[in-house]
C-alpha positions in Angstrom: 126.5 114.4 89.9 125.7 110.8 90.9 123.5 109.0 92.6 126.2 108.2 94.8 127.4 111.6 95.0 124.0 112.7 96.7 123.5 109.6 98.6 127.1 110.4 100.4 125.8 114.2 100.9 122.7 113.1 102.8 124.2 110.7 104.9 126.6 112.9 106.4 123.6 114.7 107.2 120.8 112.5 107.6 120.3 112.8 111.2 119.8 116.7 110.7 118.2 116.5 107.9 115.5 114.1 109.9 115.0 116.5 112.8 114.0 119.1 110.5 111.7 117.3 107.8 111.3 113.9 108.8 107.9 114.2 110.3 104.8 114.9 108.4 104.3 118.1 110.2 107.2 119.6 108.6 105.0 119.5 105.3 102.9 122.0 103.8 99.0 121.1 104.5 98.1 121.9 101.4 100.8 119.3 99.9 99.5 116.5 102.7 96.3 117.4 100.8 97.2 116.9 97.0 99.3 113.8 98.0 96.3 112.1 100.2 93.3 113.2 97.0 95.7 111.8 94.2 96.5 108.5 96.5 92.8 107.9 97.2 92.7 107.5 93.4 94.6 104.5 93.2 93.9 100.8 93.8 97.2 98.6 94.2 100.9 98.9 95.4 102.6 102.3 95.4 106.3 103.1 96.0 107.5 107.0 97.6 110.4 106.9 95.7 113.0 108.6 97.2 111.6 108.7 100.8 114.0 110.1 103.2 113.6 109.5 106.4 110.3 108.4 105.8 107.4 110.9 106.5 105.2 110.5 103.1 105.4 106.6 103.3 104.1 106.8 107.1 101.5 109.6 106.0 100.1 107.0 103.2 100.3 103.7 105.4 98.3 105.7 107.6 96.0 106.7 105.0 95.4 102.7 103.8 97.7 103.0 101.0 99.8 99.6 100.3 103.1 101.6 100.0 107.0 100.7 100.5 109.6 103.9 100.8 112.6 103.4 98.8 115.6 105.3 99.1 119.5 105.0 98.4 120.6 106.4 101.9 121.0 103.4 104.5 120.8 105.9 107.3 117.4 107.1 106.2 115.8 103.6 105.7 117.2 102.8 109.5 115.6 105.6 110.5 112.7 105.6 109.0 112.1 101.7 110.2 112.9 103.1 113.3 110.0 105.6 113.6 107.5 104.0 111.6 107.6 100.6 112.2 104.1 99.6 110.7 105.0 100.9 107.5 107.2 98.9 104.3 110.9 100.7 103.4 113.7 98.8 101.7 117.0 100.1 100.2 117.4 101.3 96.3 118.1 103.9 93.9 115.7 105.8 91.3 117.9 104.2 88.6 116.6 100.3 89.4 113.8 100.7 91.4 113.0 97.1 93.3 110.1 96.4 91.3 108.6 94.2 88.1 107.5 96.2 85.4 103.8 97.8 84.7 103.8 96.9 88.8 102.5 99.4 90.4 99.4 101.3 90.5 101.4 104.6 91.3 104.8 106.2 92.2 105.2 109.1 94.3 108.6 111.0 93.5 108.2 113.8 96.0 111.4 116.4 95.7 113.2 112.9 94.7 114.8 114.3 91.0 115.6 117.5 92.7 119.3 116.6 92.0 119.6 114.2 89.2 121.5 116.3 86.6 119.2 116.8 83.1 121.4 114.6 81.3 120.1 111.5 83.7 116.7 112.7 84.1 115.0 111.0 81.1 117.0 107.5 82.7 115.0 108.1 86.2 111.8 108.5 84.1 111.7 105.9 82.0 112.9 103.9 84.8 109.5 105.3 86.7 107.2 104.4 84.0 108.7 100.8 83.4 107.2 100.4 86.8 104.1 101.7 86.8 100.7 99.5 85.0 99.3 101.1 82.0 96.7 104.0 83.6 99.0 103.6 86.7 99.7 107.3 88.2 103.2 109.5 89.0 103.3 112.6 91.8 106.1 114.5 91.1 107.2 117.5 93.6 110.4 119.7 92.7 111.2 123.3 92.2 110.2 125.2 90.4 112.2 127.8 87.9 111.6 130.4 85.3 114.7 128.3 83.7 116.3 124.9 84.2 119.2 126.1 86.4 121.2 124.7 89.1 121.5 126.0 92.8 123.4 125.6 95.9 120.9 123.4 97.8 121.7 123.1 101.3 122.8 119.6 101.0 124.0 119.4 97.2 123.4 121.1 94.4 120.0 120.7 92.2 117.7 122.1 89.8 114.8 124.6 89.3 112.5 123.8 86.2 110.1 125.2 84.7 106.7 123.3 85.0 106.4 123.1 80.5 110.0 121.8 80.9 109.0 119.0 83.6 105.9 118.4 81.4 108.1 117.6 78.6 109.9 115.1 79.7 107.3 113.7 81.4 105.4 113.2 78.1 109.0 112.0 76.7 108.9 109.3 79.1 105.2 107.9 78.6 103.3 109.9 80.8 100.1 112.0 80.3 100.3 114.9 82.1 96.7 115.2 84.1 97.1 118.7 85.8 99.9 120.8 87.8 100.3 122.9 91.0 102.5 125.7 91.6 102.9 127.9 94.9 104.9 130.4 96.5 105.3 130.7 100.1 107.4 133.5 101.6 111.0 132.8 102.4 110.7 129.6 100.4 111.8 128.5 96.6 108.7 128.2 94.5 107.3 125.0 94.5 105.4 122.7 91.6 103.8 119.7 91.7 102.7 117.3 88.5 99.9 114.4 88.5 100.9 112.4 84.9 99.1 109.2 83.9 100.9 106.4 82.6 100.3 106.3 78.9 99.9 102.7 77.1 103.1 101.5 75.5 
C-alpha cells in the first residue's frame, strides 16, 4: 500500500488514535528507557520519523535532545503542535525526509515501517541512511514475527518480521547493527527494537 494509502487511514482516525497513544504514558517504561539511553548517545540534530501525534518528540525535547517530529498526517502535526508547543514538528513522508544528507546525528523510526509493504522497505532505508552522518545512529521499533507476514492492524494492514530479517535489510541499507531488543507482554503482539550504526559510504 502507499504512503498515501496509510496517511488517509490515520487521519480518519487520528483523533482516536491520539487519545489512546499520544501521550508518553501510553508507552512501555522499559521502551521510554532504551529510547532515552540510546538518545543520550548522540550529539547533534535528530528526527522521530514518523511521530504521530507527537509523544516521542516531546519525550526527547524534554530530555535536551535537538529533535523535529516528522510525519505525513496533517492532523497529527496540528496536534501534536498543539500539545507540545516547545517542541519542533513539520510535515513529510519517510520517502523524502526534509533533511540534507549525512545531516543528522540520529533517526528514530519508532513503529514508523510497520506498514510500508517489503517491496518499499529498502526505499525508506536508504532514504534513512542518506540522512544520517557517517557513525550517526537509527532506533527502529516494529513487530516482531516468526515470518515476514502481513496482519489486520487496527488502522491498516502491516507487517510482523523477524528480527534476522529486519537486520538484513538494515545491513542492505548501510547500517551496522549494534544490538536488538525483543519482548512479549501479555495481550500484546511481540515487540523488537534495533540500534544500527551508520556505516561509512
Amino acid at each position: 500500500m502507499s504512503s498515501e494509502t496509510v496517511a488517509a487511514a490515520y487521519s480518519a482516525r487520528a483523533a482516536e488514535y491520539t487519545s489512546l497513544f499520544g501521550s508518553i504514558t501510553s508507552t512501555h517504561r522499559a521502551d521510554q528507557q532504551l529510547v532515552l539511553s540510546w538518545a543520550q548517545g548522540l550529539s547533534g540534530k535528530v528526527i522521530d520519523a514518523g511521530c504521530g501525534p507527537g509523544q516521542w518528540t516531546d519525550f526527547l525535547h524534554s530530555a535536551g535532545a535537538s529533535v523535529e517530529g516528522v510525519d505525513l498526517v496533517p492532523e497529527f502535526i496540528e496536534t501534536a503542535k498543539r500539545n507540545y508547543p516547545d517542541a519542533q514538528f513539520s510535515l513529510g513522508s519517510l520517502e523524502r525526509l526534509p533533511t540534507a544528507d549525512q545531516s543528522l546525528a540520529g533517526i528514530l523510526a519508532w513503529y514508523s515501517v510497520i506498514h510500508t509493504p517489503p517491496s518499499s522497505l529498502g526505499a525508506v532505508l536508504n532514504e534513512l541512511a542518506r540522512c544520517i552522518k557517517p557513525g550517526g545512529s537509527l532506533l527502529l521499533g516494529f513487530f516482531e514475527g516468526p515470518a515476514m507476514e502481513q496482519f489486520p492492524h487496527a488502522v491498516t494492514p502491516a507487517y510482523f518480521w523477524p528480527v534476522e530479517d529486519m537486520t538484513a535489510r538494515l545491513q542492505q541499507a548501510g547500517f551496522s547493527v549494534e544490538n536488538t531488543h525483543s519482548r512479549v507482554d501479555p495481550g500484546a503482539r511481540p515487540h523488537a527494537a534495533i540500534v544500527a550504526r551508520r556505516a561509512d559510504p
